[in-house]
VEXMARRO-296066 format. One record per residue (C-alpha): x, y, z; residue in one letter; residue number from 1. Coordinates in steps of 0.05 Angstrom, whole numbers, plus 5000, padded with zeros to 4 digits. Layout:
# VEXMARRO-296066
X, Y, Z, A, NUM
...
This chain:
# VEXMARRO-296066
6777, 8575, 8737, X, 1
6782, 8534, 8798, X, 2
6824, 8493, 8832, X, 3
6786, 8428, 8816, X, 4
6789, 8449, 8747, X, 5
6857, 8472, 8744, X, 6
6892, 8405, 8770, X, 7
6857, 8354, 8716, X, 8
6887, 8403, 8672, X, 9
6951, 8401, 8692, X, 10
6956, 8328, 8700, X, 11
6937, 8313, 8626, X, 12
6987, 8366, 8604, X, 13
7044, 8317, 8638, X, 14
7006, 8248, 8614, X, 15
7041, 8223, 8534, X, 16
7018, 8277, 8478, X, 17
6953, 8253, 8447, X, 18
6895, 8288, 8411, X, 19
6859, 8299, 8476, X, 20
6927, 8331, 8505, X, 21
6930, 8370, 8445, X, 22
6862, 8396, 8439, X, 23
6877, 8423, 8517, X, 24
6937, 8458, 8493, X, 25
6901, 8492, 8437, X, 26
6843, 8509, 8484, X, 27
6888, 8535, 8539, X, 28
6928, 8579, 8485, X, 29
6994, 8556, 8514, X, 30
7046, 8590, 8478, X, 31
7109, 8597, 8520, X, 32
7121, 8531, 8562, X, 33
7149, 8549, 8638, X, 34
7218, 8541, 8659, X, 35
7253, 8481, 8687, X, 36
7253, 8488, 8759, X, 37
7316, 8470, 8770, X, 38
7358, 8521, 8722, X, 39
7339, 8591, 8701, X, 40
7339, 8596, 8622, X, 41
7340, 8650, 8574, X, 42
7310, 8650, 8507, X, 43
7355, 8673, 8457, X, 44
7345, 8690, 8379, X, 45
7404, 8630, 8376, X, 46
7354, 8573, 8378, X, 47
7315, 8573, 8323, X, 48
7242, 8542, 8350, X, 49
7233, 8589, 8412, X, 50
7254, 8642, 8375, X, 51
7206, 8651, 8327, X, 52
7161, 8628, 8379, X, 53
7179, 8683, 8422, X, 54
7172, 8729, 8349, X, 55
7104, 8709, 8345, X, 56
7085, 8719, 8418, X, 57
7113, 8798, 8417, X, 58
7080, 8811, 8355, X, 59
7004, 8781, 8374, X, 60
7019, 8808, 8449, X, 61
6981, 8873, 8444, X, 62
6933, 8842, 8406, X, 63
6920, 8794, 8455, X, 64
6913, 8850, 8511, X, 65
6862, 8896, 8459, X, 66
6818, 8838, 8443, X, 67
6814, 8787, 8503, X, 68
6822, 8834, 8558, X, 69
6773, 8890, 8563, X, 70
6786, 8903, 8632, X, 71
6851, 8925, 8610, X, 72
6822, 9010, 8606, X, 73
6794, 9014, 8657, X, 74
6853, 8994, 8701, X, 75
6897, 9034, 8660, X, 76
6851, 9100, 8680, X, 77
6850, 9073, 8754, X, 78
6923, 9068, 8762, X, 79
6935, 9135, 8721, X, 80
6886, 9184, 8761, X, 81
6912, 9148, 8829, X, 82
6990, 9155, 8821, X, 83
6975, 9229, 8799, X, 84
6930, 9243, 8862, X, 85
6986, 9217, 8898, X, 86
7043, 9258, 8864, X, 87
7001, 9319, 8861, X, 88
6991, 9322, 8937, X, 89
7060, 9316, 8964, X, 90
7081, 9387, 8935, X, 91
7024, 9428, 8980, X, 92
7015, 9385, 9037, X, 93
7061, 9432, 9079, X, 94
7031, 9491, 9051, X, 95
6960, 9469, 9059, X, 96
6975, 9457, 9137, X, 97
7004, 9527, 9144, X, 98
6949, 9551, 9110, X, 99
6892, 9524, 9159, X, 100
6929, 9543, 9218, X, 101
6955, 9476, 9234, X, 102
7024, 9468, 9271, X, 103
7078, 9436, 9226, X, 104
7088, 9378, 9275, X, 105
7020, 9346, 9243, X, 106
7061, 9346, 9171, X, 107
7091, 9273, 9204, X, 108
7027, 9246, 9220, X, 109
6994, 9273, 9152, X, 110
7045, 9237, 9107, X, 111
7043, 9178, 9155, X, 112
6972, 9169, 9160, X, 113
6962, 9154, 9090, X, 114
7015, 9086, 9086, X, 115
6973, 9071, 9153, X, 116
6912, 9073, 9118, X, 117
6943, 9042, 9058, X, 118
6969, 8976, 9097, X, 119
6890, 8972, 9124, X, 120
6862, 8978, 9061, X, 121
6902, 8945, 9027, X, 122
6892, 8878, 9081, X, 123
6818, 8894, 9085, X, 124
6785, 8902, 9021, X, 125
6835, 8842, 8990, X, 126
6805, 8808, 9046, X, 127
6728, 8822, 9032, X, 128
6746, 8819, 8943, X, 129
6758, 8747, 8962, X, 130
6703, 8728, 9009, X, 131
6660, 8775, 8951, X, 132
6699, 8736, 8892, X, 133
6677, 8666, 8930, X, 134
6600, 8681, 8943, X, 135
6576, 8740, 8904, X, 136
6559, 8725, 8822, X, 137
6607, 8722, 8776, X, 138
6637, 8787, 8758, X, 139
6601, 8815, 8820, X, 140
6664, 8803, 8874, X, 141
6716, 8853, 8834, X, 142
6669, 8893, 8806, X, 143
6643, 8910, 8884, X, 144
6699, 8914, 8913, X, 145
6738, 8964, 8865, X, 146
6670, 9010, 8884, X, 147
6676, 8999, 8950, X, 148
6754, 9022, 8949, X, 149
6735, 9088, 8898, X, 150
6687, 9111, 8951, X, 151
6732, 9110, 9006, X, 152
6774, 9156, 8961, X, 153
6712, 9202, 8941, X, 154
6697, 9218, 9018, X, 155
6780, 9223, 9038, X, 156
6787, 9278, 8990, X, 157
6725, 9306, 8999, X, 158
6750, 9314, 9067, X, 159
6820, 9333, 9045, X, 160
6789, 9390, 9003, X, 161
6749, 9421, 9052, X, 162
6789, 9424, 9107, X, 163
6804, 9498, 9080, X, 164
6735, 9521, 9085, X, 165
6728, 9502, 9152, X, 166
6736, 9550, 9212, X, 167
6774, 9511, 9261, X, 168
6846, 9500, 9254, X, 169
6831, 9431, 9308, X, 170
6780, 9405, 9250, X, 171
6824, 9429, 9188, X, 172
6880, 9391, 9221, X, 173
6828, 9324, 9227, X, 174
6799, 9335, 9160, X, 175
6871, 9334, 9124, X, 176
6895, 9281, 9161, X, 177
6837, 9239, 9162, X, 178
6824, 9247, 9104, X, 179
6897, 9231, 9077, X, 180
6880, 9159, 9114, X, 181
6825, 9143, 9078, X, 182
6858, 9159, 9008, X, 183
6908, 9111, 9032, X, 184
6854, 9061, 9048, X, 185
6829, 9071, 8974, X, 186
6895, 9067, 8935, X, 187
6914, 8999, 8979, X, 188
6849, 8968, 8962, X, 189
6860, 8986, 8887, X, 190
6920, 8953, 8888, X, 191
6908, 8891, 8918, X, 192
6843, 8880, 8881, X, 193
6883, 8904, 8810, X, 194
6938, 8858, 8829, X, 195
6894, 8797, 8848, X, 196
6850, 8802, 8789, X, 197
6914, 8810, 8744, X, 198
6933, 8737, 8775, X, 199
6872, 8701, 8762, X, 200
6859, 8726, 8689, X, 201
6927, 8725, 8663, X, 202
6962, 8654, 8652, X, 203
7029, 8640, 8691, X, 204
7081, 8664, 8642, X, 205
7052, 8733, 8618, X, 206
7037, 8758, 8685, X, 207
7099, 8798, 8694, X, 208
7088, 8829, 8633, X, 209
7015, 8864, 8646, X, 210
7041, 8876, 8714, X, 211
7100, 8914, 8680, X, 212
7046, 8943, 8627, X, 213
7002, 8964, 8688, X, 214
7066, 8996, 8730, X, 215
7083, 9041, 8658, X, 216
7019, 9077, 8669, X, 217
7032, 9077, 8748, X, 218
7095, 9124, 8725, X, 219
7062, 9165, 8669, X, 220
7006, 9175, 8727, X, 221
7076, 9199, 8781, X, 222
7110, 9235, 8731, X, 223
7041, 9275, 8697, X, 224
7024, 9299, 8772, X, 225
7063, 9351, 8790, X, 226
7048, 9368, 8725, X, 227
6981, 9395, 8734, X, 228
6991, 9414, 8803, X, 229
7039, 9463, 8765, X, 230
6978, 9488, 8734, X, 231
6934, 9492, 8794, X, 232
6983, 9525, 8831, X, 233
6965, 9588, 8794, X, 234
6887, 9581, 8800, X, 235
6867, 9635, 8864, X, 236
6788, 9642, 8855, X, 237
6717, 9630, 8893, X, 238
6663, 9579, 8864, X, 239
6604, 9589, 8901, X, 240
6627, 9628, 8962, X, 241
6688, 9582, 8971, X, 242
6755, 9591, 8953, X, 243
6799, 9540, 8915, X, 244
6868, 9566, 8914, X, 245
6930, 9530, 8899, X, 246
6931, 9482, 8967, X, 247
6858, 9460, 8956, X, 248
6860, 9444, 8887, X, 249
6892, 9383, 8888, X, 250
6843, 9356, 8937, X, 251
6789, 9382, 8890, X, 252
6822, 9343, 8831, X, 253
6832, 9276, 8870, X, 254
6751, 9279, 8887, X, 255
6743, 9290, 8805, X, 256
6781, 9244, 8789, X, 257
6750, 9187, 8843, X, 258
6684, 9208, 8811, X, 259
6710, 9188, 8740, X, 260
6737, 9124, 8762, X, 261
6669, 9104, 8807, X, 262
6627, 9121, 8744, X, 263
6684, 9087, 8684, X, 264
6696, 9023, 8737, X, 265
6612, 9022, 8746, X, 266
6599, 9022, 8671, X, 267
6661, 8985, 8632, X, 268
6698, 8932, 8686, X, 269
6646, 8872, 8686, X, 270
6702, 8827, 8730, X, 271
6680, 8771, 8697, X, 272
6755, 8744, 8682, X, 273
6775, 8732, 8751, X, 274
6740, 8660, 8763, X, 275
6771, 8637, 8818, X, 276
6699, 8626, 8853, X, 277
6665, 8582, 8807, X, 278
6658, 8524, 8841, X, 279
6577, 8542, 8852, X, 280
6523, 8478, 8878, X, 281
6529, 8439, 8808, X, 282
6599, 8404, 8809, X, 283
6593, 8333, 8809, X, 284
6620, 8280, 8844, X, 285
6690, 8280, 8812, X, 286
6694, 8344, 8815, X, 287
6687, 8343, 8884, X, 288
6737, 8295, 8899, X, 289
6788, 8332, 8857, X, 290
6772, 8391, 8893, X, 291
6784, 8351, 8961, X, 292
6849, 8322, 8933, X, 293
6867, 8396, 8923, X, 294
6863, 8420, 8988, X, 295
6909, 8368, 9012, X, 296
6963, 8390, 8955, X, 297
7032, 8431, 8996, X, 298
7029, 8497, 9007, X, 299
7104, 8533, 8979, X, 300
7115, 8567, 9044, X, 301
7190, 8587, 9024, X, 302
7178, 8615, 8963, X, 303
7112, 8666, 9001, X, 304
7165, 8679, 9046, X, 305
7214, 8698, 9003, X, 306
7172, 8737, 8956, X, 307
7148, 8781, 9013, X, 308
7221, 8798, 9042, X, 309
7247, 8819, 8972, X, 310
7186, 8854, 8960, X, 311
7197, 8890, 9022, X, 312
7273, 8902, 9002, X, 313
7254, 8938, 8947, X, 314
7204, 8982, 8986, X, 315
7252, 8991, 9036, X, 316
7303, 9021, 8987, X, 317
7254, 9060, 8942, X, 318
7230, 9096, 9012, X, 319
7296, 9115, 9041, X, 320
7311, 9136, 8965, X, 321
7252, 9184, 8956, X, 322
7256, 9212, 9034, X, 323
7330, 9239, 9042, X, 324
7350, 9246, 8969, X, 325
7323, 9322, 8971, X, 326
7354, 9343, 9038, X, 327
7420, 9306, 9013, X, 328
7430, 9342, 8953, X, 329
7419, 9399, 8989, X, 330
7469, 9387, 9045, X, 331
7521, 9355, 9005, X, 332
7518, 9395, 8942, X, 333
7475, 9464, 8951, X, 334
7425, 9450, 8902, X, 335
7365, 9490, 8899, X, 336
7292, 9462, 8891, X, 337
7295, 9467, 8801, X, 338
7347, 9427, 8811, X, 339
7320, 9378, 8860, X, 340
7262, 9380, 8808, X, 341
7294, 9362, 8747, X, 342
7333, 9301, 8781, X, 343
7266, 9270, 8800, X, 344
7237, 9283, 8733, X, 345
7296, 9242, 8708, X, 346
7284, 9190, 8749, X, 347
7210, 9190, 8729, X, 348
7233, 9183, 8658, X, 349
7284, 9131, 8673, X, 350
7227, 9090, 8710, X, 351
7186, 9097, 8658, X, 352
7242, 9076, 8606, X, 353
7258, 9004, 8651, X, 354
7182, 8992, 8661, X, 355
7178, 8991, 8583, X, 356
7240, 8948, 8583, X, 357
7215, 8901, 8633, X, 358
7153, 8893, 8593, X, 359
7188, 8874, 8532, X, 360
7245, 8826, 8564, X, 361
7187, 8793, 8600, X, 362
7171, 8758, 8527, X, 363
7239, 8726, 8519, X, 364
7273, 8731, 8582, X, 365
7256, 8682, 8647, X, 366
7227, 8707, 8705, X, 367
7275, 8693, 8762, X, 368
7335, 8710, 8710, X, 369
7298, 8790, 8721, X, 370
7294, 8774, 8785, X, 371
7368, 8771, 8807, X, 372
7381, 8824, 8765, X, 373
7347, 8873, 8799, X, 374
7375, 8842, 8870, X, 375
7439, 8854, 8844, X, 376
7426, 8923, 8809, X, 377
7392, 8950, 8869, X, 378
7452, 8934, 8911, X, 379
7502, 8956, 8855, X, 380
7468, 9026, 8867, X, 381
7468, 9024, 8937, X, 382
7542, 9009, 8946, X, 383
7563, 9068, 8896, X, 384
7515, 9115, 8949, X, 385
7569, 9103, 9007, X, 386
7625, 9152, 9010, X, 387
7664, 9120, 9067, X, 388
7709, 9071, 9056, X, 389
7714, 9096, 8987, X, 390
7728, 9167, 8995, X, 391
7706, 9220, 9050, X, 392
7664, 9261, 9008, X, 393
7609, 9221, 8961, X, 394
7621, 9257, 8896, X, 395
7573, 9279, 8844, X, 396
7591, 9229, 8798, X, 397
7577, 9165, 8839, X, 398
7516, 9189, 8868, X, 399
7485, 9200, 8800, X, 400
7507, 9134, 8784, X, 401
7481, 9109, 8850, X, 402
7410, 9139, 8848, X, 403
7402, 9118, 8768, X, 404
7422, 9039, 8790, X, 405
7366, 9045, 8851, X, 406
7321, 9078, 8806, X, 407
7321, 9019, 8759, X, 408
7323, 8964, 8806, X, 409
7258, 8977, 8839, X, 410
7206, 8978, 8775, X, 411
7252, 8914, 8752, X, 412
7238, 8881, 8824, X, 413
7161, 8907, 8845, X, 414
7137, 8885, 8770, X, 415
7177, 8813, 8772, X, 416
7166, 8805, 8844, X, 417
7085, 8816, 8837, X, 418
7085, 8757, 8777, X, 419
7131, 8709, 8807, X, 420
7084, 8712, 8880, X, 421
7029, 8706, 8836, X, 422
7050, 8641, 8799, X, 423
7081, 8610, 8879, X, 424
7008, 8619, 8904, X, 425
6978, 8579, 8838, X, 426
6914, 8578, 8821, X, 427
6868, 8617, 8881, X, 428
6842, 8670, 8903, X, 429
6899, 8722, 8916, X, 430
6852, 8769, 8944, X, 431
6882, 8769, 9018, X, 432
6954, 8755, 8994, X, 433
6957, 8805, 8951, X, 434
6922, 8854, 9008, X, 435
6987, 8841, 9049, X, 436
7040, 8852, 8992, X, 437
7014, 8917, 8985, X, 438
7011, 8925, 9061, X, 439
7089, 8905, 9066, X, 440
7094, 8949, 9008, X, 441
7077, 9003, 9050, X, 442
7107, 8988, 9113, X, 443
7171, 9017, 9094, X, 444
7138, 9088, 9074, X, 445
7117, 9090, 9155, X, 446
7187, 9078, 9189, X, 447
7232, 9088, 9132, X, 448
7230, 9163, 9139, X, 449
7249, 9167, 9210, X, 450
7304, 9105, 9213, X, 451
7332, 9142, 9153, X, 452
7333, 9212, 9173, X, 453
7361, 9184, 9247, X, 454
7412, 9138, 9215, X, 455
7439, 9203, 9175, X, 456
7448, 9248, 9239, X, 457
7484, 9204, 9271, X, 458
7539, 9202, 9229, X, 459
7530, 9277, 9211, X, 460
7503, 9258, 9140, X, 461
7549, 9220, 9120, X, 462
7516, 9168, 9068, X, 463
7565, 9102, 9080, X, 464
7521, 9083, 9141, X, 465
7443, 9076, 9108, X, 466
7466, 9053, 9042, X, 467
7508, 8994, 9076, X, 468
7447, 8973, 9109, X, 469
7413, 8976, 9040, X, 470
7473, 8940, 9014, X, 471
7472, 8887, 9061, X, 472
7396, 8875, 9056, X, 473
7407, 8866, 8983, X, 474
7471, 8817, 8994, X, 475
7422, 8783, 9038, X, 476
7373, 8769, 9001, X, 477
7414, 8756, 8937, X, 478
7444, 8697, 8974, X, 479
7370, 8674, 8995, X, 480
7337, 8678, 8931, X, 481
7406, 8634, 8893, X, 482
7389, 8578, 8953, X, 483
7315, 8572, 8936, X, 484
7316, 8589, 8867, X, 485
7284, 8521, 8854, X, 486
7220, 8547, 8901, X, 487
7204, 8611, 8860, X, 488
7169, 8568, 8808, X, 489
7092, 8567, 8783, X, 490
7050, 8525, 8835, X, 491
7036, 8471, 8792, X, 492
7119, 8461, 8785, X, 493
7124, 8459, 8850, X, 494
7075, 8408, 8869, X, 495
7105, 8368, 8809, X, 496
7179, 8375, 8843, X, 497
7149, 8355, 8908, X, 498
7110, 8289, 8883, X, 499
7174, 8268, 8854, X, 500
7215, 8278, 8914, X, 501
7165, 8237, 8958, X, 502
7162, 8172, 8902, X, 503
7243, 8184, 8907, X, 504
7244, 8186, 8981, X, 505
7190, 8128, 8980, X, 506
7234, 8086, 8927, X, 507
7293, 8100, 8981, X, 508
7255, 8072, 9040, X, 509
7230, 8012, 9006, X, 510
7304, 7988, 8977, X, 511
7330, 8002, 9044, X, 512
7277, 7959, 9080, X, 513
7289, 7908, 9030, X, 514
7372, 7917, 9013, X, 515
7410, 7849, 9020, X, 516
7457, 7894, 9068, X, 517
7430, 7901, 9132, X, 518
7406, 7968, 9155, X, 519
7418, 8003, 9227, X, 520
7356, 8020, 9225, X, 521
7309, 7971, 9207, X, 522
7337, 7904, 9241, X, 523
7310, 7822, 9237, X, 524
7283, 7803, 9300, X, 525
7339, 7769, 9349, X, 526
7314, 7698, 9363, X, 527
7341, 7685, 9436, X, 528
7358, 7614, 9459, X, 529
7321, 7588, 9526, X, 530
């Protein structure tokens, strides 16, 4: 629906309840009314009303996704297949490199090159699903563009895959690491598109759940992946005069898998929900006008902003998290690699268990109310990671405790962070915005390894000095969100709040101009005497 649709909507929702407000309540299927934007609020089994309001939303929730939403599968087979071809390649890389010939200083540039190409894809093709969204047919925009990003991800693992049958070490070394960029050009695409579409078909107060439904297959899709490469690790064979061994495999998987999604995207995702480019040659003249009135509504630049740091917060954490957790436990403890192992398939687990939870407290809870909770839980973890000033040696205990309260934070902030952006941009096209979320998103994943690794030497690994960056990033931000809490509202809030405060301000000037006390500001003229 578009904006000249949306507003007329929205103003008779906030005119005296009639039948013809009433009729646009029923049509709308408004079942959970948004938050004040002035308080967060919690909806608790206490009051009776939104409590068996809230009953009858869980229970006709999955309902609700089965029945209305049919694009639901095939996103759910996306996002599985392309968090295990990411998983599944991060175990072999190294040996794949040695393998080919390739010196071990390309490893940097392989695991790099794919958050590069991840940031450009991400940008790009959110870029083009909104110019396609705007001018192609309905349906036609997403339904193009999520091809577009599955074929970039056909070639980069074809390329990925056959970099072992080639002779040169030079081209193997090209192959993998070109071809690693162009997976990350597919996967940022996906997202962006998956997240934009997610915006424009889902109303304002259920978006954080199907982002939270859509992250729980994200982690199955993580924690399944070294799974199978488990099992491809023992295949050593030849198909056809070529040899797929154990370092290969997972590059032949990933181009299986991209064929699956090109042909399951091709024949069941119609994109017909995301109508945010129906505004086609036959609106009329009102229409028009309320589309011009539209474009002169204000634009919540404070609550983008604010989205997009804590987004990258989160990132920030999760990378440094995942890139010197192994060698630290390793350093500071002695553990060997089935160790390392289980501790990560913990934390898959535990991910898996707070995306679930997240999904479920999304029907009752209010968004922002998440959303301070995971600031606060993500720096909770961080400050247990420090050992100095609270002992010299970070012991076993707190960094368990550490890495489980930074484990949780980030599904609770990505998933609440994604719905509350998508409600501050309102009802658009999210195509490009959502294109740079994922790009910040990946940002961190380029520098984080090295400032993390350099931060650790130079206080010979000693932990007090990256998580108190963490730490304060989270204090930060805490403190930023609790002074424009007011801002991380649904667009048509905001633009409700900020009509108001102009007739205030307005109401102001007038008594001012026309106060029986005289004003220093505006003054009677002085009639002088000749």
């Amino acid at each position: 629906m578009g904006n000249s649709q949306q507003m007329p909507i929205m103003s008779s929702l906030n005119s005296s309840p009639d039948n013809e407000t009433t009729s646009l309540l029923n049509t709308m299927g408004t079942s959970k009314s948004t938050a004040s934007s002035s308080e967060i609020t919690i909806s608790t089994s206490i009051n009776g009303g939104s409590s068996s309001s809230n009953d009858e939303e869980s229970q006709c929730s999955d309902e609700v996704m089965e029945t209305r939403h049919s694009w639901l599968l095939p996103f759910f087979v996306n996002i599985f297949l392309a968090c295990a071809s990411f998983s599944i390649v991060m175990p072999s890389l190294s040996p794949y490199l040695l393998e080919v010939g390739a010196s071990m200083h390309y490893l940097p540039w392989a695991v790099a090159s794919y958050s590069v190409g991840e940031m450009i894809g991400s940008v790009a093709i959110g870029s083009f699903y909104e110019f396609a969204t705007l001018k192609f047919a309905l349906g036609r925009g997403p339904k193009w563009s999520m091809i577009i990003s599955i074929s970039f991800g056909v070639v980069g693992s074809a390329l990925y895959a056959c970099a072992g049958w080639v002779e040169s070490s030079y081209l193997a070394e090209v192959f993998i690491v070109g071809g690693r960029f162009l997976q990350g050009v597919w996967t940022g695409g996906q997202q962006a598109i998956e997240q934009a579409y997610v915006s424009a078909a889902i109303e304002p107060s259920k978006r954080v759940e199907f982002t939270a439904t859509l992250s729980t297959c994200a982690v199955f899709g993580f924690v399944a992946g070294p799974t199978i490469g488990a099992m491809l690790s023992i295949i050593d064979t030849t198909v056809m005069g070529l040899k797929v061994g154990a370092n290969n495999g997972p590059g032949i998987f990933i181009f299986l898998a991209n064929l699956i999604m090109l042909v399951q995207t091709a024949l069941f995702f119609d994109g017909n929900d995301d109508g945010t480019g129906e505004f086609g040659e036959e609106t009329d003249e009102e229409e028009q006008v309320d589309s011009r009135n539209d474009s002169n509504k204000p634009f919540n630049y404070m609550g983008v902003a604010i989205s997009m740091f804590l987004f990258y917060i989160h990132y920030y954490s999760f990378a440094v998290q995942e890139t010197i957790i192994t060698p630290l436990c390793s350093v500071l403890y002695g553990w060997d690699p089935v160790e390392i192992n289980l501790l990560f398939t913990c934390a898959g687990m535990l991910s898996l268990t707070t995306s679930f939870a997240v999904r479920l407290l999304a029907r009752h809870v209010e968004d922002r109310a998440l959303l301070v909770a995971s600031i606060l839980i993500g720096f909770l973890g961080s400050a247990f990671l420090m050992d100095i000033p609270f002992s010299p040696d970070l012991p076993i205990w707190r960094f368990l405790v550490g890495f489980s309260l930074v484990t949780v934070a980030f599904p609770i902030g990505r998933n609440v962070v994604l719905g509350i952006f998508g409600n501050v941009l309102g009802p658009v096209n999210q195509g490009r915005w959502m294109g740079v979320m994922v790009a910040i998103s990946a940002f961190p994943r380029v520098v984080g390894p090295f400032i993390a690794f350099e931060l650790l030497e130079m206080v010979k690994w000693k932990t007090w000095l990256e998580f108190s960056i963490c730490a304060a990033l989270f204090g930060f931000v805490f403190a930023l969100v609790m002074q424009n809490i007011d801002l991380l509202v649904p667009y048509e809030d905001f633009v409700d709040d900020f009509e108001k405060e102009v007739k205030r301000t307005s109401r102001k000037q007038l008594q001012d101009m026309h106060s029986p006390i005289p004003s220093p500001i505006v003054r009677s003229p002085v009639v002088r005497k000749r």
